[in-house]
N, C-alpha and C positions, 0 to 999 in steps of 0.2 A: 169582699167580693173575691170570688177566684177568678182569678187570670184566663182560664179558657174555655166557664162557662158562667152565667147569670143567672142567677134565679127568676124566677116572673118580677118579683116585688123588685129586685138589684136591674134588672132590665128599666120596670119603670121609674126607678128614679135616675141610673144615669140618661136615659130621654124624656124625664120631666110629663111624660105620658101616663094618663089614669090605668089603673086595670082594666078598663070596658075600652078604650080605644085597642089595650094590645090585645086584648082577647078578641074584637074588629079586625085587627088587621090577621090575625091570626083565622078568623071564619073567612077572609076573603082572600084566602092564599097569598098574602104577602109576606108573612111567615109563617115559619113550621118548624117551629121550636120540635127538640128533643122530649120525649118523657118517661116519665120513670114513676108509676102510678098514677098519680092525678097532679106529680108535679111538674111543671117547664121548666128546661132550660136552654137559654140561648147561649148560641157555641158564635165563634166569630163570624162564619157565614150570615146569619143572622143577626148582628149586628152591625157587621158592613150593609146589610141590604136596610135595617131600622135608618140607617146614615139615611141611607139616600132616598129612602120614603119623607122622612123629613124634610131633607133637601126640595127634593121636589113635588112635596107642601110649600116649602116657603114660598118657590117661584110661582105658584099659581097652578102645578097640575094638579089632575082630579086624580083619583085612588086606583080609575082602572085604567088613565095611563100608565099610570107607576106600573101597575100591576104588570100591562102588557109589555111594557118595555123591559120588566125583569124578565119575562117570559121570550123571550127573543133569546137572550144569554144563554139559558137554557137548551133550548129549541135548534138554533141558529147558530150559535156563538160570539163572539168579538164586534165582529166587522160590521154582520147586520145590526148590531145592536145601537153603535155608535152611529151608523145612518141614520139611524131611526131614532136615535138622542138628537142629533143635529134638525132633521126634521120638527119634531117636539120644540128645539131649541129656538129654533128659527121662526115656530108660530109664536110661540108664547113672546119673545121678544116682539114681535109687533101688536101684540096684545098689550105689553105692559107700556110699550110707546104711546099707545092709543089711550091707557088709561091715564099716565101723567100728565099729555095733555089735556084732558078732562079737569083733573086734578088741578094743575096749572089755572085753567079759565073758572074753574071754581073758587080758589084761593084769591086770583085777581079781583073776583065780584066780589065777594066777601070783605076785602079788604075798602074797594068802591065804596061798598055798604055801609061800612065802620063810618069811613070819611063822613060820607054824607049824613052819619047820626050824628058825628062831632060836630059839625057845623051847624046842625037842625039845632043841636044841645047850646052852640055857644049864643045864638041868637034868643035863647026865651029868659026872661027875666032871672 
C-alpha cells in the first residue's frame, strides 16, 4: 500500500468493507475518491472521513446522518459541525440507554425461563 493513496481493493481491506458497500458510499457522496481512468484512489481525506463513517455505523447512525454531518464541515466549518455532533451524540445516547434496558429485561426473562425449565427438568422422572 502507498502511504498517501489506496487503491479501491487496499481501501477495502484496510476497512474490511466489500467493493459494493464502497462503491455505496461512494454513489451516496460519502466519498469521492480520486481517479485516474476507471481507477480509485483514496487520498487521506478519504480515509479519515471512511474512519468516521464507520464510527458512526458502529454507534447506531444511519448513512444520511453521517452524510449530513460531513456536510456541515464542508458548508459551515468546525464549530457548526461539532454542535451538531453533540446533538447526534446526545440522541443516540438516549437511544442506546433505552435499548440496553430492553436488552437488560430481555436477558433477566430469558434467564427466568432457563430456571424455570431447570426445575420443570429436575422434577420428571
Amino acid at each position: 500500500m502507498t502511504e498517501t493513496r489506496l487503491s479501491f481493493k487496499e481501501m477495502c481491506a484496510r476497512f474490511d468493507v466489500t467493493p459494493r458497500t464502497l462503491r455505496y458510499y461512494e454513489y451516496i457522496e460519502l466519498l469521492a475518491p480520486e481517479r485516474e481512468g476507471r481507477a480509485r484512489f483514496y487520498g487521506p481525506r478519504e480515509v479519515a472521513r471512511m474512519k468516521l463513517i464507520l464510527r458512526g455505523r458502529r454507534f447506531g447512525f444511519s448513512l444520511e446522518e453521517i452524510r449530513q454531518w460531513l456536510l456541515i464541515y464542508g458548508k459551515k466549518g468546525e464549530r457548526p459541525q461539532l454542535e451538531a455532533w453533540l446533538q447526534l451524540a446526545d440522541r443516540q445516547l438516549v437511544e442506546l440507554d433505552r435499548q440496553r434496558a430492553e436488552l437488560d429485561m430481555t436477558i433477566a426473562d430469558l434467564r427466568a425461563l432457563r430456571e424455570t425449565a431447570v426445575q420443570e427438568l429436575a422434577k420428571l422422572p
